[in-house]
BAPA-588983 format. One record per residue (C-alpha): x, y, z; residue in one letter. Coordinates in nm, 4 decimals. Layout:
<zagus>
px	py	pz	residuo
X	Y	Z	A
...
</zagus>
This chain:
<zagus>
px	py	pz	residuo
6.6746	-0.6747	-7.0821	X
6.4163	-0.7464	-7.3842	X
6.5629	-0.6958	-7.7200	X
6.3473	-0.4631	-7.9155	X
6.2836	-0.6386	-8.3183	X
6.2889	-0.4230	-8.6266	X
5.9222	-0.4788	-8.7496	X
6.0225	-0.5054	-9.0946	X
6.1784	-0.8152	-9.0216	X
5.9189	-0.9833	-8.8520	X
5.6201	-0.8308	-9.0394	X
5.4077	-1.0348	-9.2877	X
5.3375	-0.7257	-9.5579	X
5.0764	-0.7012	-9.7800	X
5.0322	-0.4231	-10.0600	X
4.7087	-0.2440	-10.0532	X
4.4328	-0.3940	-10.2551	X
4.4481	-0.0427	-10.4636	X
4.7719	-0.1679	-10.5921	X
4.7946	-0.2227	-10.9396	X
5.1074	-0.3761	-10.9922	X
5.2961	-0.1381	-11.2020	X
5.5048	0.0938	-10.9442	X
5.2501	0.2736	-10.8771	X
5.2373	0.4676	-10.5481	X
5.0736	0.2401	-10.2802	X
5.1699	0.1470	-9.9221	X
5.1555	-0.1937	-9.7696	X
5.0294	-0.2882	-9.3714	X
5.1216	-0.5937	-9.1701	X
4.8197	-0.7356	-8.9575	X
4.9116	-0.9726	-8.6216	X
5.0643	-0.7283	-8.4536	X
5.0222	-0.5297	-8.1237	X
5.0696	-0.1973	-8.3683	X
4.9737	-0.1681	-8.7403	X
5.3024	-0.1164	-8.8911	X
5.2644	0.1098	-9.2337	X
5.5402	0.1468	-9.5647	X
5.5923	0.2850	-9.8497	X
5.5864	-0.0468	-10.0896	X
5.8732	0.1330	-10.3267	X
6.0989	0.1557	-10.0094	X
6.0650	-0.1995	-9.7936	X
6.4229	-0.0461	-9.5785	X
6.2417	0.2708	-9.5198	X
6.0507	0.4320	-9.2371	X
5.7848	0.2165	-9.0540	X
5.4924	0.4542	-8.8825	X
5.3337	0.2453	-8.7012	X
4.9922	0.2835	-8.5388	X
4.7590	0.1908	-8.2443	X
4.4670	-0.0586	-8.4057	X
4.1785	0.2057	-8.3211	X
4.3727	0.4744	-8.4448	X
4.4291	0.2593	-8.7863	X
4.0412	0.1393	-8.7885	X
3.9548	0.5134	-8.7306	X
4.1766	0.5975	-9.0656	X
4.0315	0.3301	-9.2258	X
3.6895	0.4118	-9.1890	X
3.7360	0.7932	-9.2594	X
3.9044	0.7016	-9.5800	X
3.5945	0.4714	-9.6732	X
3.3982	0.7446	-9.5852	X
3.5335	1.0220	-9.7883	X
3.8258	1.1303	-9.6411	X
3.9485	1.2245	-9.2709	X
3.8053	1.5539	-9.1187	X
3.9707	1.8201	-8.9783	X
</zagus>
C-alpha cells in the first residue's frame, strides 16, 4: 500500500512575485510536482488546492490577460 505525503511537507514554496513583503495578502505555488499545489502564504498549515498543470497555465494566462471569463 503507497503512503500518500502531505504536500506541504514535501513542497518547495515560493511567494508570488506580487508579494511585497509586508503581510500583505498573496499566495505562494510549489513547481516539480505532478499537481500545482496553491496556499495562502499567511497560513503555511492551511488548505492546499491543488491543481492539474493545464488547468494552472490556463489561470495563469487568463490572469495575464485580464482576468478569467465566465
Amino acid at each position: 500500500m503507497q503512503q500518500k505525503r502531505d504536500v506541504r511537507a514535501v513542497a518547495a514554496w515560493r511567494k508570488s512575485s506580487y508579494s511585497n513583503g509586508e503581510g500583505a495578502e498573496c499566495v505562494e505555488v510549489a513547481d516539480g510536482l505532478p499537481v500545482v499545489p496553491v496556499r495562502d502564504s499567511k497560513c503555511a498549515e492551511g488548505a492546499v488546492l491543488a491543481f492539474g498543470p493545464v488547468a494552472w497555465s490556463g489561470f495563469v494566462t487568463a490572469i495575464k490577460h485580464g482576468g478569467p471569463t465566465t
